[in-house]
Structures are given as C-alpha cells and as structure tokens.
C-alpha positions, -999 to +999 in steps of 0.1 A: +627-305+216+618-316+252+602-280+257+582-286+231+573-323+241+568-313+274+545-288+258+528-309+236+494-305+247+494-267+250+504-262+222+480-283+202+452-264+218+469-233+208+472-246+167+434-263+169+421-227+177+412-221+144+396-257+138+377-251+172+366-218+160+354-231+129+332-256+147+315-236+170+303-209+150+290-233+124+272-250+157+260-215+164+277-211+194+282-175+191+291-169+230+322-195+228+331-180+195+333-141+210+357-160+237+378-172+215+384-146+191+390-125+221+412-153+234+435-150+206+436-114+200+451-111+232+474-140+226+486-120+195+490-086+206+511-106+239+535-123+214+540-103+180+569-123+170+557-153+168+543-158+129+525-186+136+499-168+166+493-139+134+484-170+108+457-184+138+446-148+141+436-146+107+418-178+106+397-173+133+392-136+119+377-153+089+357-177+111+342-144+124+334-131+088+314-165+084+295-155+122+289-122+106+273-137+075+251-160+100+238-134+122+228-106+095+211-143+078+191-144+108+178-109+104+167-117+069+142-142+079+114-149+102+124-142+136+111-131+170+124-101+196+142-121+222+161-135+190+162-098+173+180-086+208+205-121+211+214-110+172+222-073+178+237-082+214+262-102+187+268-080+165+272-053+193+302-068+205+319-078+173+326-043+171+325-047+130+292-017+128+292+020+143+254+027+158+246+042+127+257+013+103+240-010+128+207-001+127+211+006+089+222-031+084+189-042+107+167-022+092+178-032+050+181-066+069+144-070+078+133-054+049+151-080+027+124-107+045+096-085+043+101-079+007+106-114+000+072-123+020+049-096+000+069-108-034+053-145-027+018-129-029+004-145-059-006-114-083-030-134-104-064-115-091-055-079-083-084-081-051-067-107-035-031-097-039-040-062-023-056-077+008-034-102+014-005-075+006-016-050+030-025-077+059+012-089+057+026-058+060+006-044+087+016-071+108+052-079+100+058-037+094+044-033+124+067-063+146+099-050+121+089-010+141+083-030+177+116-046+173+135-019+160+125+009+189+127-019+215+164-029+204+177+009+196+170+037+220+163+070+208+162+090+240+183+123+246+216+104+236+200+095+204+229+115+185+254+095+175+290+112+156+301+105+125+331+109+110+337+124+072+365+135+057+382+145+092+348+170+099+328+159+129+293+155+121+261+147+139+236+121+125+201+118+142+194+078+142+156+091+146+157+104+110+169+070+099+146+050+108+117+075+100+128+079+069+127+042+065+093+037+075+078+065+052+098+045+025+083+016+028+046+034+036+052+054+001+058+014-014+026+007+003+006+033-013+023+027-049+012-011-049-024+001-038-024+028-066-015-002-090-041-031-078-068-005-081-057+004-115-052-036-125-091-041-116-101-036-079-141-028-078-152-034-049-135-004-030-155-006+006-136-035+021-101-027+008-107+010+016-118-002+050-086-024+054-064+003+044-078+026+070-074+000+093-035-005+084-030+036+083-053+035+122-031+011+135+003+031+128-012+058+148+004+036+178+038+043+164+034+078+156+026+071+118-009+070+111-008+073+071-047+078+064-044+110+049-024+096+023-046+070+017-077+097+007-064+113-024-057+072-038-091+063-030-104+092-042-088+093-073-097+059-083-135+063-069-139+088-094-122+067-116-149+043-116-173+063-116-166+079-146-160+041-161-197+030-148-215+062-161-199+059-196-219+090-209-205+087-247-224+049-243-255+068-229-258+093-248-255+069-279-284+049-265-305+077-258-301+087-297-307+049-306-339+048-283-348+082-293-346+069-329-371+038-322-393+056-305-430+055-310-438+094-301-476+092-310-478+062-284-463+084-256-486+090-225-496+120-214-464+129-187-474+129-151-475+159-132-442+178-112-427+157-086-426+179-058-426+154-029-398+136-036-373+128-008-342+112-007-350+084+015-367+069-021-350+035-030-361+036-069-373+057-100-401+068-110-419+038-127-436+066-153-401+069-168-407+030-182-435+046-204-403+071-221-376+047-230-345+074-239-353+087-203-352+053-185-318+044-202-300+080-192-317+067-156-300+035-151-267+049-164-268+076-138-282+051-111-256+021-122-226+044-112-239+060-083-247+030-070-211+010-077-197+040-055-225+050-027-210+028+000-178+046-002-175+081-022-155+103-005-170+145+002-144+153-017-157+137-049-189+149-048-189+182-068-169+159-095-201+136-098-221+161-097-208+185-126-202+148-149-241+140-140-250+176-150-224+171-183-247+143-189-277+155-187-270+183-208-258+163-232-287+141-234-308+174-238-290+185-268-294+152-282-331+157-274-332+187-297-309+181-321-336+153-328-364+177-326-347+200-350-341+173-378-375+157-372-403+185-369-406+195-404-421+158-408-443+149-374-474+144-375-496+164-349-500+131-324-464+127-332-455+164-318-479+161-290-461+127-276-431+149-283-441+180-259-452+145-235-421+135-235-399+172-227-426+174-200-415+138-188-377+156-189-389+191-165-414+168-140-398+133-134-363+131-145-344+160-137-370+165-102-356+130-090-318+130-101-317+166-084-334+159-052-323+129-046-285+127-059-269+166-063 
C-alpha cells in the first residue's frame, strides 16, 4: 500500500491513458495520439501479466478506430494536398491498410465527395445541369488525379504483393487507379448521353466544353475526346432527324399541293447553274410554288439547327435522309398528278409542267450544290 501511494502519481497517468487518448484525437491531435498508442503497446507487450495494461490497450485501440473514422471523413470532403498528404501520412503509420487497400480506400474516399458534389446539381433544366456537371468534374476529377499521383508513387517499385489464399500474387497499383478514372470518365459520358436525350439543343457550347474537359486530361495521360465523338454524333443526327420531320413535310407538301392554284403558277425560271455555296438564302422564285418553299424550309430548318457543329461523320446520314425526302416529296408530286390529270384544265396542266420545271431548275440545283 505505500508502493502504491508512493506511486500514486504514476500510476494515475498510466489509468488516464485512455481518457487522454480519447481527448486528443477528438481535438485532432493525431501526432500525440500515434505516441500514445505506441506508448502503450509497448507498455503491454513489456508487462503481459498485468490485466489491467491489456484493458487500457483496448481502450485506446478503440480510440484509434474513432481516428480512423476521422481521417477517411476528411477524405470524404473538400480538402486540399498538403491536407491529402498529413491524412495519408496518418493513416500510413497506423499500419491498419496494405498499399493496395490504401489507395483503394483514397480513391472510393474522394469519390464519395465528388459524387456527393455532382448529386447537388439541380437537374431541373437538362442544359444547365450538363454544364455545371461537367465543369465540377473537370476540376475536382482533375485535383482528385493531382493528389492521388502526388501522394502514391508509381515508379519501378510500383508492384506491390498480395497475399491469397497462401499464393503470392503481384497487383499493379497503376491498374487501380486507371481503372478508376476510366470508371468515373464512362459515368461522365453516360450522364452526357442522358442530358442530351432529356432536351439539350444547343450542342456547340456543350460540345465545346466537353472537348475542353476530354483536352484537358490529355495532361494526365487521359484525353477522352474520342469517346466523346460517337455521343455527339449520335445525338446530332438525332436532331436532325427531329428538326427535318419529313412525315410533317411531306404531309404539308400534299396539303399545299392540294390548295394550290396551278393555273396561277408562273412560268419557272430558268436552270440555276451559278449557284455557289457561299449563298446565305433560297431562291426567292420558290415563294411563287408554295409545296416547294415548305419542303425548303424543312430541309433548311434542320440543317441550320446542326451547321455550327455536325460532325464528317454525319454527313452521308444527312445526306441520304435529305435525298429520302426529296424523293418522297417527288412521289407525292406524282401521285397527285396521276389522280388529278384526267380533270385539268389545259392552264391548269401548263402551271403543272411550271411547276416540275421549278422542281429540275431551282430546288433540287440549290439543295445539291449547296448542301450534299
């Protein structure tokens, strides 16, 4: 009993170990926490016998769980490099992860922030949540890839063993975090693919800030564009396609065609040899044959939502649905002719041959020369 009173004071610092622990990493005082737990692992393994040293062991062990816990939370939200390195330095010498598990438990770490950043996009106009979507990960992918090669090397000692089921293995860390990144590019790509199926229209500045994002992950080896063509692509032609409408045209060159006046029909002006493509508008005679002027602004409506950005590879799409059209509208030309002839009137079937000439010298001259 004197011993112990005599030791009174040691041994209160010896039983407060796990209230001090406690403190300090709530405090975030991660250094004097690595001390301690080192502190008393020692003072275990030196006195084995002694139940009570095992019971502070396992206190402070679950103080460390709780540092643990703080450190991967730290991952998960907005932080900087020199904090990224402090973190990992941590975790480093907890000696809890292999190399492997580390930069696994980073990498699903800073994903679990990132995701939660691009899920607060507001998804209520599909324009804005694209741009806004694809800003904020270009710039937070893009620290997350800066962090992660400046924390983990990957040089010629980049292999790191694994153990499973008593086989030595060898896992390339390299493929990890490649694998990630084309993960999370492939995300990219699918929530493009979905805005521009929810509405996007106006393609030339999101297709211009995509290109942009897939440029800039050149610098890290990953430069994504040729992904990005077939989506654009796809949904350029999409558009197209939705602007032209040639069931709609064709149904207004019938309903024009029906309306029509052909006795009042001007003679049709002469072959348009001339033309060039630097002309910025049709041929004002088409105004004097309405079926023709309608099949015209269908054709120049959807070329014109797509002529800022249609891809080379589209072209002989647009082309063979403009020449669909066309032929379509010509069969609906004489399928007219054929159920009206037996009844026109001679000034009726000369505005008729007027208007077939209109067809050969004006509108097929200009949609050829200047668009196929």
């Amino acid at each position: 009993m004197s011993l112990t009173l005599a030791r009174n004071t040691n041994l209160l610092e010896i039983l407060e170990l796990p209230q001090l622990m406690e403190t300090v990493v709530r405090n975030g005082h991660y250094e004097e926490a690595l001390q301690l737990h080192n502190y008393v692992t020692k003072l275990a393994k030196r006195r084995p016998e002694v139940r009570i040293l095992a019971d502070i062991q396992t206190q402070v062990a679950a103080s460390m769980r709780l540092m643990l816990g703080q450190l991967v939370g730290q991952l998960r939200a907005q932080v900087q490099l020199p904090q990224c390195l402090k973190v990992i330095s941590f975790l480093r010498r907890m000696d809890v992860f292999t190399e492997a598990e580390l930069r696994l438990k980073f990498l699903q770490s800073r994903e679990a922030w990132l995701s939660s950043v691009v899920a607060a996009v507001p998804r209520d106009d599909p324009h804005t949540h694209l741009t806004k979507t694809m800003e904020l990960l270009r710039v937070n992918l893009f620290d997350i890839v800066t962090q992660y090669r400046s924390i983990f090397s990957d040089d010629t000692d980049h292999l790191a063993s694994v153990t499973v089921a008593s086989d030595k293995e060898k896992f390339d860390n390299r493929l990890l975090f490649t694998s990630w990144l084309s993960r999370k590019v492939q995300q990219c790509l699918k929530t493009i693919v979905e805005d521009l199926e929810a509405g996007v229209s106006s393609f030339e500045s999101v297709m211009g800030q995509a290109m942009y994002f897939g440029l800039s992950f050149g610098r890290v080896g990953y430069d994504f564009r040729p992904l990005l063509a077939p989506v654009f692509s796809t949904a350029i032609e999409k558009q197209f396609l939705t602007k032209l409408a040639p069931d709609s045209a064709v149904k207004v060159v019938s309903e024009s065609l029906s309306a029509l006046t052909l006795a009042s029909l001007p003679v049709s002006p002469a072959m348009m040899s001339t033309l060039t493509t630097s002309a910025a508008s049709p041929p004002l005679s088409l105004l004097d044959f309405p079926p023709l002027a309608h099949v015209t602004n269908s054709i120049l409506t959807a070329l014109n939502e797509i002529r800022l950005v249609v891809p080379l590879s589209s072209v002989t799409m647009i082309t063979r649905e403009l020449q669909t059209l066309l032929i379509r509208v010509t069969r609906t030309l004489l399928d007219y002719h054929t159920t009206a002839k037996t009844r026109m009137t001679p000034s009726e079937s000369e505005g008729w041959g007027f208007l077939c000439a209109a067809v050969k010298n004006v509108l097929l001259p200009y949609i050829q020369v200047n668009f196929c």
